[in-house]
C-alpha positions in Angstrom: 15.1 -4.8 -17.7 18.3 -4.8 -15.9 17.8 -4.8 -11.7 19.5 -2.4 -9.7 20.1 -1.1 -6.1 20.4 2.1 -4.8 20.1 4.9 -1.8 18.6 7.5 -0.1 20.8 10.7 0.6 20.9 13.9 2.2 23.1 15.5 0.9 22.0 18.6 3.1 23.3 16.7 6.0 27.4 16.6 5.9 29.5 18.8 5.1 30.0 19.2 1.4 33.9 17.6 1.5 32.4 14.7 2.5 30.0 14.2 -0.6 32.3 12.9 -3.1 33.6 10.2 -0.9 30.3 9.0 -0.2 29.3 9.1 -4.0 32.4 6.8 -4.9 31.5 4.8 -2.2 28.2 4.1 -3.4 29.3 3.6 -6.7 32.1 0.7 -5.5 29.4 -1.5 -3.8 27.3 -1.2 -6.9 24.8 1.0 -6.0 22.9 2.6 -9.6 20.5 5.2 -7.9 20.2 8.2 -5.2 17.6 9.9 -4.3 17.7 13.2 -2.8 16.2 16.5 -2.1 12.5 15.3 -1.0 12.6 17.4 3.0 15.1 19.9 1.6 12.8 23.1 1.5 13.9 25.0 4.2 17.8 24.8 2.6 16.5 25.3 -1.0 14.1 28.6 0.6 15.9 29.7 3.5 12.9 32.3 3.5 10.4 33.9 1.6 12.0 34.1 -2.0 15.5 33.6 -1.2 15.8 30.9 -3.2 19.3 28.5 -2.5 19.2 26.0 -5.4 23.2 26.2 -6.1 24.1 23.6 -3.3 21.7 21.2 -4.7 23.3 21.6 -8.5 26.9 21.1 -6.9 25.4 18.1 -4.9 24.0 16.6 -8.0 26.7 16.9 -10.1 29.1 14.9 -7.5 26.9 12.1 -7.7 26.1 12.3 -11.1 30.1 12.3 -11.7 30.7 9.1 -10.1 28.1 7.6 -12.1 25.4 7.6 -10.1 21.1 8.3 -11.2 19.3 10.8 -9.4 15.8 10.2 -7.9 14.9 13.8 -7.3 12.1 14.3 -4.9 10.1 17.6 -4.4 10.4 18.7 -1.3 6.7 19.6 -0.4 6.5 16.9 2.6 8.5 19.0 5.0 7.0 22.9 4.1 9.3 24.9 6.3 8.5 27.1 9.5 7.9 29.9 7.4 5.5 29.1 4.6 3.1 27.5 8.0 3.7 31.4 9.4 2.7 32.8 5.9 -0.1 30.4 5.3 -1.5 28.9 9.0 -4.8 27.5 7.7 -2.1 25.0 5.9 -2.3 22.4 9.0 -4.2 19.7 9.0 -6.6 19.8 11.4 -7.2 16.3 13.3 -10.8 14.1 14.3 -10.6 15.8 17.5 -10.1 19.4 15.9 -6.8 20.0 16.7 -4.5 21.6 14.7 -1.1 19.2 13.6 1.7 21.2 14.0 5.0 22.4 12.8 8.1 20.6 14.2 7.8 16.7 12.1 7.1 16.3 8.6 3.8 16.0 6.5 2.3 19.0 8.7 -0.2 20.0 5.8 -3.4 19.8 4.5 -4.3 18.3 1.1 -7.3 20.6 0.6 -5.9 24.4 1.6 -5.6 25.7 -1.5 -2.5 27.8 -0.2 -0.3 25.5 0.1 -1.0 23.9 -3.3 -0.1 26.9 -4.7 3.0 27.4 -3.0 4.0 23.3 -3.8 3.1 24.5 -8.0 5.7 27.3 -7.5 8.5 25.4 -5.8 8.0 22.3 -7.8 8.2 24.3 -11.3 11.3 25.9 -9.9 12.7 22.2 -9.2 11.3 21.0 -12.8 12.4 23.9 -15.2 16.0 23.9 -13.3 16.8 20.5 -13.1 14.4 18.5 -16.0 17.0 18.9 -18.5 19.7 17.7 -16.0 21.2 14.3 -16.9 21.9 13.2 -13.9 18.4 13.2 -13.0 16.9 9.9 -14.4 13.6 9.9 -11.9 11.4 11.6 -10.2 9.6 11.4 -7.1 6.5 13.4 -5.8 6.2 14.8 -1.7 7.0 12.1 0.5 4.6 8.7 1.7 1.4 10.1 0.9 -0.8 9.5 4.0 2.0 8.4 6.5 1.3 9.7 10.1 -2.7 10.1 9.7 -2.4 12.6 7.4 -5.2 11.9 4.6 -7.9 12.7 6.6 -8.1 17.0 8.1 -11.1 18.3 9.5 -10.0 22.0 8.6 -11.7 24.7 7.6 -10.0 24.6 4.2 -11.1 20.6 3.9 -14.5 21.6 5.0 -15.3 24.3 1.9 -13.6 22.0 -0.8 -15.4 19.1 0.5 -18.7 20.9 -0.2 -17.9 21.7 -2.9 -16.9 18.4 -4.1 -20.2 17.3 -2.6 -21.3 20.0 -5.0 -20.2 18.2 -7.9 -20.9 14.9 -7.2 -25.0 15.0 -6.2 -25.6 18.4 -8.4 -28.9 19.3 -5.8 -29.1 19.4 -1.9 -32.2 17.6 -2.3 -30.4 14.7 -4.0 -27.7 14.7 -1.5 -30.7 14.3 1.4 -32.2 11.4 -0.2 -28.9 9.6 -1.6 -27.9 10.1 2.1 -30.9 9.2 4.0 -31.2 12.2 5.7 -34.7 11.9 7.0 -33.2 9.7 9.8 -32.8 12.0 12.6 -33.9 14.7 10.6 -30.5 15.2 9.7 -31.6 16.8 6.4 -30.1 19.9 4.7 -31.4 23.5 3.3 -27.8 24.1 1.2 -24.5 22.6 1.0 -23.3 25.2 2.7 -24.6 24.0 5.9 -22.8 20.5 5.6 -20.0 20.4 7.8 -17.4 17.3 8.2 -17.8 14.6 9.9 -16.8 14.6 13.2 -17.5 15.9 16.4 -21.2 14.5 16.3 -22.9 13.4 19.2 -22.6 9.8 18.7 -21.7 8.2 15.2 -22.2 10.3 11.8 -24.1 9.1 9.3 -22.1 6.7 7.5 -23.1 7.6 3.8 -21.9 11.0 5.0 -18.6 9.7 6.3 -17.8 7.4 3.3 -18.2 10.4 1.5 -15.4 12.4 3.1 -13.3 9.8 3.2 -13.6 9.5 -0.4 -13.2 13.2 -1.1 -10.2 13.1 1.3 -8.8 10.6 -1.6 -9.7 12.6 -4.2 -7.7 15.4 -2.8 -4.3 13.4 -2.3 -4.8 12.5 -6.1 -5.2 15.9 -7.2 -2.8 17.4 -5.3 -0.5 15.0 -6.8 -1.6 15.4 -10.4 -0.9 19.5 -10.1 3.1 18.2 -9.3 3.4 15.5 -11.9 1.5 17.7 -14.6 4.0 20.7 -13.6 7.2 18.2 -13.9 6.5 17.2 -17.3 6.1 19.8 -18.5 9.9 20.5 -18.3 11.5 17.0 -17.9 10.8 13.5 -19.7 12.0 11.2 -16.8 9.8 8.9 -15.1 7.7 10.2 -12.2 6.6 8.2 -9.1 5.7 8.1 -5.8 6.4 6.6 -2.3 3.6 4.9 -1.2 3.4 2.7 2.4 2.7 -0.3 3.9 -1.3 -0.5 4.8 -2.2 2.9 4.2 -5.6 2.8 3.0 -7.1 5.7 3.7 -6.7 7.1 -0.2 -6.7 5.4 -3.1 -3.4 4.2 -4.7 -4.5 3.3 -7.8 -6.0 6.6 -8.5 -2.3 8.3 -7.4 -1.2 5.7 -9.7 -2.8 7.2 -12.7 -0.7 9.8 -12.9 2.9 8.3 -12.6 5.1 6.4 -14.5 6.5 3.8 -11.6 5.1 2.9 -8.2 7.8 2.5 -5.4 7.2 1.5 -1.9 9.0 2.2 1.8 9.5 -1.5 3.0 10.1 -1.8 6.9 9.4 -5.6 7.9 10.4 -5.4 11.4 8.8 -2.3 12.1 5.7 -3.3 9.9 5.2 -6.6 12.1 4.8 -5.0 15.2 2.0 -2.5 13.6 0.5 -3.6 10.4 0.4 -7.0 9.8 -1.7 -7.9 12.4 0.1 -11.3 13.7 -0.7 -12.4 17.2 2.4 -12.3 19.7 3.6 -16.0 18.8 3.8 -14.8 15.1 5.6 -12.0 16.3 7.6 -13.7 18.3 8.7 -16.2 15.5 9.4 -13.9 12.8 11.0 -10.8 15.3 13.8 -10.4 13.2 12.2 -11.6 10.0 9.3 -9.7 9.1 6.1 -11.2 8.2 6.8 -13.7 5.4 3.5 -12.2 3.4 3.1 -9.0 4.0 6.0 -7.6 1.9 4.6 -9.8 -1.0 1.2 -8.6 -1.0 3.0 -5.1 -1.0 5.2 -5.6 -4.1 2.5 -7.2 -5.6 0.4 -4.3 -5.1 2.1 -1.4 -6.2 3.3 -3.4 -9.1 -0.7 -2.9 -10.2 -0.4 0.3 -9.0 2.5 1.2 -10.9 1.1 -0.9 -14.0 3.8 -3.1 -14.4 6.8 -0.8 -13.4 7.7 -0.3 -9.5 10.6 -0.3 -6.6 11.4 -0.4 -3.5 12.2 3.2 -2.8 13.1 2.6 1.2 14.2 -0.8 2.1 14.8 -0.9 6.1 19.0 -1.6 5.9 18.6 -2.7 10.2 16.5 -1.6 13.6 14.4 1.4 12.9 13.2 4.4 15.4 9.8 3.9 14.9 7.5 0.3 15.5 7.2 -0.4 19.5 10.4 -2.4 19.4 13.4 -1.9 17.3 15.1 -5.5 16.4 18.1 -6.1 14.4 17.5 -8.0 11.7 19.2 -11.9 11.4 21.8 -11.6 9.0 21.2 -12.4 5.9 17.5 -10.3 5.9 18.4 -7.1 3.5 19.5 -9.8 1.4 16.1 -11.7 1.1 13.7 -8.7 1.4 15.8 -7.1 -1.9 15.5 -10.8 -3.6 11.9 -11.0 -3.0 11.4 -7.8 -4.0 13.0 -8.7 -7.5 11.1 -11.8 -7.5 7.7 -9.9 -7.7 9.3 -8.2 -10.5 11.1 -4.6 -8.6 13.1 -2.6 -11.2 15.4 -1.2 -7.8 15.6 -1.6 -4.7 16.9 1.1 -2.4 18.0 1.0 1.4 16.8 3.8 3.3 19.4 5.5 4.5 22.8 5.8 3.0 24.7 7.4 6.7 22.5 6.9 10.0 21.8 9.9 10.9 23.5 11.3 14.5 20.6 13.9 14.8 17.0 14.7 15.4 14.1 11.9 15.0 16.0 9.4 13.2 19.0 8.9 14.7 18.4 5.7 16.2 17.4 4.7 12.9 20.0 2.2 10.8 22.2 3.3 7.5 23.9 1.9 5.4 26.8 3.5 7.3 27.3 3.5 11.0 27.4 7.5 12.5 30.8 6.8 12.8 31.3 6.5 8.6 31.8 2.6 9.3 30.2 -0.1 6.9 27.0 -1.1 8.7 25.4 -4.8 8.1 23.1 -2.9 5.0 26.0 -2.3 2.7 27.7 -5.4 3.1 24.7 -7.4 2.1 24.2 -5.0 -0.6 27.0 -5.2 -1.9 26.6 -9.2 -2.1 23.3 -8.4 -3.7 24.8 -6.4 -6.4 27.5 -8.9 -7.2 24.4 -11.8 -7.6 22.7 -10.1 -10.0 25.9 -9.9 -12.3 25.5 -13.2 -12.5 21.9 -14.0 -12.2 19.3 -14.7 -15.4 17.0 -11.2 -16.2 13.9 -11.6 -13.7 10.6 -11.3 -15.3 7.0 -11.6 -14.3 4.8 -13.6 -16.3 1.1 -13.1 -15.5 -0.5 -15.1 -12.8 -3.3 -17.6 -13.4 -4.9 -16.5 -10.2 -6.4 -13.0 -9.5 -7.4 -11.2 -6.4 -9.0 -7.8 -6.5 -7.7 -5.0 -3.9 -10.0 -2.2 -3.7 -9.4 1.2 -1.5 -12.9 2.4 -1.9 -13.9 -1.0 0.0 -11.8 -0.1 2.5 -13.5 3.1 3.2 -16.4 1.5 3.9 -14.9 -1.2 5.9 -14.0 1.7 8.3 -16.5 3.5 8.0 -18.8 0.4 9.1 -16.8 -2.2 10.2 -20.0 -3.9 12.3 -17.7 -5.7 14.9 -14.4 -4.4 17.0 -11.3 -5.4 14.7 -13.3 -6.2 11.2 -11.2 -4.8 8.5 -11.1 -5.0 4.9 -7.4 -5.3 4.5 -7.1 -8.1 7.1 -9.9 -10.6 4.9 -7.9 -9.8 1.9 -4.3 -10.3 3.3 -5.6 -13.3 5.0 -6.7 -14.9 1.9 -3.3 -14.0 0.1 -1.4 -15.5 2.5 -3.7 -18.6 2.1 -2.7 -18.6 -1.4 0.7 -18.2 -0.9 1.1 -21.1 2.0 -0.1 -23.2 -1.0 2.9 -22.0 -3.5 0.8 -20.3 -5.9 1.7 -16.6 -7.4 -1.1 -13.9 -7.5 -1.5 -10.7 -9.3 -3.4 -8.5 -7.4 -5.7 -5.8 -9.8 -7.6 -3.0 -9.3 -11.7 -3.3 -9.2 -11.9 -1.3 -12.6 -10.5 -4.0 -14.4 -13.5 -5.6 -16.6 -10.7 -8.4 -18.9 -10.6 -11.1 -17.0 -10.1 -13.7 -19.7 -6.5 -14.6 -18.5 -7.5 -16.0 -15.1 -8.5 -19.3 -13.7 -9.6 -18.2 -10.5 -10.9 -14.3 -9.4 -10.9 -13.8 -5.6 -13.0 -10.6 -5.0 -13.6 -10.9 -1.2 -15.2 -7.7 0.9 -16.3 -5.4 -1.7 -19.0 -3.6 0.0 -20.3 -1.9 -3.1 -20.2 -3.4 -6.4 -21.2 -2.0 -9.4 -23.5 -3.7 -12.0 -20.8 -3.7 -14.8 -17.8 -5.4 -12.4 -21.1 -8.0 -11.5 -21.9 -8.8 -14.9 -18.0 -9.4 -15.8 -17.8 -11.9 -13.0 -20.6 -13.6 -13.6 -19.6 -13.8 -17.2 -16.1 -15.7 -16.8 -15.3 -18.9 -17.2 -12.8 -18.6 -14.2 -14.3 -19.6 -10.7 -14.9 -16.7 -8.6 -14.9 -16.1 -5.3 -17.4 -13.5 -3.3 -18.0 -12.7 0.0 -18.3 -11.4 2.6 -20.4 -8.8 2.5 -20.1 -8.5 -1.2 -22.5 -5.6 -3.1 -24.1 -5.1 0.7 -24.1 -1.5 0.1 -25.0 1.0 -2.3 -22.8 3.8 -3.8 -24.0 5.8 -1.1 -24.0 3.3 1.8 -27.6 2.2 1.8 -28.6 -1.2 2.1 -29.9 -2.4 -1.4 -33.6 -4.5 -2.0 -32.9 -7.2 -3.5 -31.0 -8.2 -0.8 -27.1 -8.5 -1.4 -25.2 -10.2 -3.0 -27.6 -9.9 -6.2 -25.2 -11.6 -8.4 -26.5 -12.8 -11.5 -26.6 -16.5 -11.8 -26.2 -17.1 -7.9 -28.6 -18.3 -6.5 -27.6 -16.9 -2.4 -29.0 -14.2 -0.6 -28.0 -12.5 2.7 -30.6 -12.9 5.4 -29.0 -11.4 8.1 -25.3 -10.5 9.4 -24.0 -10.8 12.9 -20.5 -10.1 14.5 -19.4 -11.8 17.6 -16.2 -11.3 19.6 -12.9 -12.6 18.0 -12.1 -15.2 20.6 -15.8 -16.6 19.9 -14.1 -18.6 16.7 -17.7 -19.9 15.1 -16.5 -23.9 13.6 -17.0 -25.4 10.2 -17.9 -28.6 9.8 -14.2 -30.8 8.8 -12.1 -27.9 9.8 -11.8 -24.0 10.1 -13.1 -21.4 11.6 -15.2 -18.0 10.7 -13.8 -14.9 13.0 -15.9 -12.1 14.3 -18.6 -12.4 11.2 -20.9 -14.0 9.8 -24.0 -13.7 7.3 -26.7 -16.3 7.3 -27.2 -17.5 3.6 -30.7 -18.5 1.4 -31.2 -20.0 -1.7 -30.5 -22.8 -3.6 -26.8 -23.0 -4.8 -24.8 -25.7 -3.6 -23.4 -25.8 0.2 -19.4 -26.1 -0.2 -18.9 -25.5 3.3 -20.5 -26.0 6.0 -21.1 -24.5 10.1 -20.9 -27.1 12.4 -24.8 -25.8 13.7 -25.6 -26.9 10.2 -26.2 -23.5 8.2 -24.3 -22.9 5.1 -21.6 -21.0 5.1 -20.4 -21.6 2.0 -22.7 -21.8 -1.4 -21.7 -22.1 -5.0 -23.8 -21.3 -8.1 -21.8 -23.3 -11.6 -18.3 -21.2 -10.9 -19.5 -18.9 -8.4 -19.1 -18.8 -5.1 -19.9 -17.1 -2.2 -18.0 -17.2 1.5 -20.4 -16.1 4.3 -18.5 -15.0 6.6 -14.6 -13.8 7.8 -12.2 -17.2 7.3 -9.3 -18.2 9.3 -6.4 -19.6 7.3 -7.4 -23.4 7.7 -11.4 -22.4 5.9 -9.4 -20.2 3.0 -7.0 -23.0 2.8 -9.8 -25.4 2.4 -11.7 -23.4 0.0 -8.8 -22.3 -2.1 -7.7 -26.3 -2.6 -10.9 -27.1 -3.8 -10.7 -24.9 -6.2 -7.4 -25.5 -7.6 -7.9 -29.0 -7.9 -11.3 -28.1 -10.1 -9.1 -25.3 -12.5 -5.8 -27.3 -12.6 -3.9 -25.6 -10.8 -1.2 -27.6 -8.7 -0.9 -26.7 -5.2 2.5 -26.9 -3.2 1.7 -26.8 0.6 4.3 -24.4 2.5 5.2 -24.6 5.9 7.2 -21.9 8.4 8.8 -19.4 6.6 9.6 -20.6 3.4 7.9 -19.0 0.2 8.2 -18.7 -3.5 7.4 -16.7 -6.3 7.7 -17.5 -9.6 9.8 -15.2 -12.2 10.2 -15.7 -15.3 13.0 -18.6 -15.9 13.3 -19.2 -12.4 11.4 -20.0 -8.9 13.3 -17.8 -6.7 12.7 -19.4 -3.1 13.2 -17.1 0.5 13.3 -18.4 3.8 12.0 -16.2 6.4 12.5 -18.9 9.0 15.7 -18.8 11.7 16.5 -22.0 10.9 17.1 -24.2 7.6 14.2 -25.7 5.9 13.8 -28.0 3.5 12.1 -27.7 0.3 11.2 -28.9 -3.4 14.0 -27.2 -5.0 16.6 -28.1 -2.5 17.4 -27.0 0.9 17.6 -23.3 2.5 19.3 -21.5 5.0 17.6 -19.4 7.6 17.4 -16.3 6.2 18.5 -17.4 2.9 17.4 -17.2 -0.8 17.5 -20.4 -3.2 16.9 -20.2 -6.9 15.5 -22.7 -8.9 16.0 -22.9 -12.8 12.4 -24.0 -14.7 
């Protein structure tokens, strides 16, 4: 599939003299795709019924005349002032019980039936008038799903479908109270109708009940979605996606993914190192105008699960944002890499977020493609280099790893709802081990904890799944790949009870967990010849073999034939370790990495980015700070 670049516009912005211009414009520095329309309610419904759809058909049709695609986006992120007036039990309502208010975006809650309503009506309008449009090539659902703290509302309207979802899921209130362990604190029920959501308690809720929300609160950002896509094609045979967001984990994309046809992404490195990534400030300091040289990766590899195979960048930062506690500028050359990379992991587009900066309102000290002043900004001229590569650049393809690591969202919600220690995360041990792999030059597909086929795979990294069904158990232990466990693999239940036998109850490994502690971060706990556990660890029995080792002399590390088991939270030198070993014994070949240099293999070519400010050298020739390098296999 041909690779492409593209835009995000507001049409609704400028004046409309100014629109076809900026479509030509686009189209010159080979730009394919422009999305629109996706916080445009209050233009398209000025109020109640008074609908204002023909700017929108004039604004599609100038773009769609100079040759551009249109990503049309509903517009249900940003519900206006008056549909919050009509329906004010819409807001979510936060852990503290206050209400989020109008005056920003995504001020709505998933569960008030309401506003679902309202977001069928304006989203069949959209669909029935523009689904036979040919200018509209995609579509995109409401805006970053879960962006700002928004999956989670303690509202009235959250409370009642919650029970009832509660309702559904344990059929009896008696079978809720024991799933639940209720007895403790006689915390037990007489009716659903006396369950309320968790928050507000004394000290902390029960956890089984908190997981429980938190999975309901998923459930309701997949439904909600599933009402607009099912809506939209019923009038239009474009693909659908979404937006999703760096390291928002609080719903579960792969369920969201279900119902689309392509998963896109918002990729911010700058602002995303500062927040997400969870670097310390030399890291930070290193890679300030850079971005992380993983965390985009992981993403792209991601949400091409997600998206089953098909997925984009939908907003790719074009310079300094408004929005991360410092704003860089990124080293020239950076637009260039991130969209490269993103191609290399197999990204049908890549669109920079935003085609004008905006001179207004939040974002206006958020880059463009364009300065405010209609000037080319740094974005567009990279883009346009970007576009004029891949005219002469072989087709990239993604050929299936031979490694596999397993990202589950439902292990995240346990994570947080039990963490055990200040700072333990799921997404951290599972980032942390990707990056292990990918300091070592190897490609990973990451996979959803449904999958059951793993046939294709030499090696199966499933680290941190809390609970762990007996089918995905048996599948593991079943493989001839060597898999890796741990920590605090199958250490719950369903509902968040501890199980007898002890975890990890793995068929045909021999290793049970004794006893877990957490200790503070800086407490690093050493393993004998190199490495570190951080923050956790679980003393392990039985009689598989010790692969690694505490310096105190207790396992921390045990293998069983081609399962293994990690006891604890690794630093990058234990994973690094670990994952060598284990290369060497499937085959694999290794390629240590050092700075900022990665690669990603695609197809006919390695295609090799440098995230590091100054040239490196490496197998396939030397690279510029900031620069991409490809490599014919």
């Amino acid at each position: 599939m041909k690779r492409t670049l593209g835009t995000c516009y507001y049409p609704e912005h400028w004046p409309e003299e100014m629109w076809a211009a900026d479509a030509r414009r686009m189209a010159d520095a080979g730009l394919t795709w422009v999305r629109i329309g996706e916080f445009a309610w209050s233009r398209l419904e000025p109020s109640p019924g008074d609908l204002q759809f023909e700017w929108l058909d004039r604004a599609i049709d100038v773009l769609g005349q100079a040759g551009l695609k249109i990503v049309l986006g509903t517009p249900t992120a940003t519900p206006p002032r008056w549909l919050v007036a009509r329906h004010p039990g819409m807001l979510a309502v936060d852990a503290e019980g206050r209400p989020r208010g109008f005056g920003s975006r995504r001020h709505y809650c998933f569960s008030h039936e309401g506003y679902r309503e309202e977001c069928d009506r304006i989203v069949q309008l959209f669909s029935k008038r523009y689904g036979g449009n040919t200018h509209v090539a995609a579509w995109q659902t409401d805006n970053e799903y879960g962006c700002h703290d928004t999956t989670l509302s303690y509202s009235e309207a959250a409370c009642e479908a919650f029970r009832e979802w509660l309702k559904d899921r344990y059929g009896s209130i008696e079978a809720l109270n024991r799933a639940w362990g209720n007895v403790f604190w006689s915390m037990e029920y007489g009716s659903f109708d006396e369950i309320d959501l968790p928050n507000l308690t004394v000290t902390e809720p029960n956890p089984s009940h908190a997981l429980a929300f938190r999975r309901f609160s998923s459930d309701q950002v997949a439904s909600f979605n599933r009402r607009q896509t099912d809506i939209i094609r019923t009038h239009s045979d474009a693909p659908i996606g979404h937006n999703f967001m760096g390291r928002i984990t609080e719903f579960d994309h792969f369920k969201v993914g279900d119902d689309l046809d392509i998963a896109t992404w918002d990729s911010y490195p700058l602002g995303f190192l500062e927040d997400r990534v969870g670097a310390d400030e030399a890291h930070q300091r290193a890679f300030v105008r850079q971005g992380d040289p993983d965390f985009q990766a992981f993403h792209h590899d991601l949400y091409r699960s997600v998206g089953k195979g098909r997925w984009w960048v939908m907003e790719q930062q074009p310079g300094p944002v408004n929005w991360a506690p410092y704003n860089p500028a990124p080293l020239p050359g950076m637009m260039r890499l991130w969209a490269w990379e993103a191609f290399a992991h197999g990204a049908e587009a890549v669109c920079y977020f935003r085609w004008r900066q905006a001179p207004f309102a939040q974002e206006q000290m958020h880059a463009g493609m364009l300065r405010p002043d209609n000037a080319d900004a740094p974005a567009l001229l990279e883009a346009r280099q970007v576009a004029e590569e891949l005219q002469d650049t072989p087709d990239v393809f993604i050929a299936q790893s031979e490694i596999a690591l397993i990202f589950d969202f439902d292990a995240d919600f346990a994570w947080a709802t039990q963490p055990h220690g200040a700072g333990l995360n799921y997404f951290q041990i599972v980032f942390d081990a990707y990056k292990a792999l990918r300091k070592l030059g190897l490609s990973v597909d990451i996979i959803r904890a449904e999958t059951r086929d793993f046939s294709d795979y030499k090696i199966i990294l499933a680290p941190g799944l809390i609970y762990m069904p007996h089918d995905l158990k048996s599948a593991l232990s079943e493989v001839d790949a060597h898999v890796v466990l741990g920590p605090r693999t199958a250490a719950r239940t369903a509902d968040m009870v501890i199980p007898v036998p002890l975890p990890p109850d793995m068929p045909g490994l021999d290793v049970t967990v004794s006893c877990v502690e957490s200790v503070r971060p800086d407490m690093p706990m050493p393993l004998l010849g190199g490495g570190n556990f951080i923050g956790y660890r679980e003393e392990l029995e039985g009689s598989a073999d010790i692969v690694l080792e505490m310096e105190t002399g207790q396992p921390a590390a045990m293998r069983s034939g081609n399962l293994t088991y990690v006891g604890g939270v690794c630093d990058e030198t234990a994973w690094t370790r670990l994952f060598k070993n284990l290369c060497a014994d499937a085959g694999l070949p290794t390629m240590p990495l050092t700075g900022g240099v990665r690669c990603r293999e695609a197809g006919d070519l390695r295609i090799w980015t440098n995230y590091g400010s100054e040239p490196a050298d490496t197998p396939a020739g030397r690279i510029e700070a900031a620069g991409v390098l490809f490599e014919e296999l």
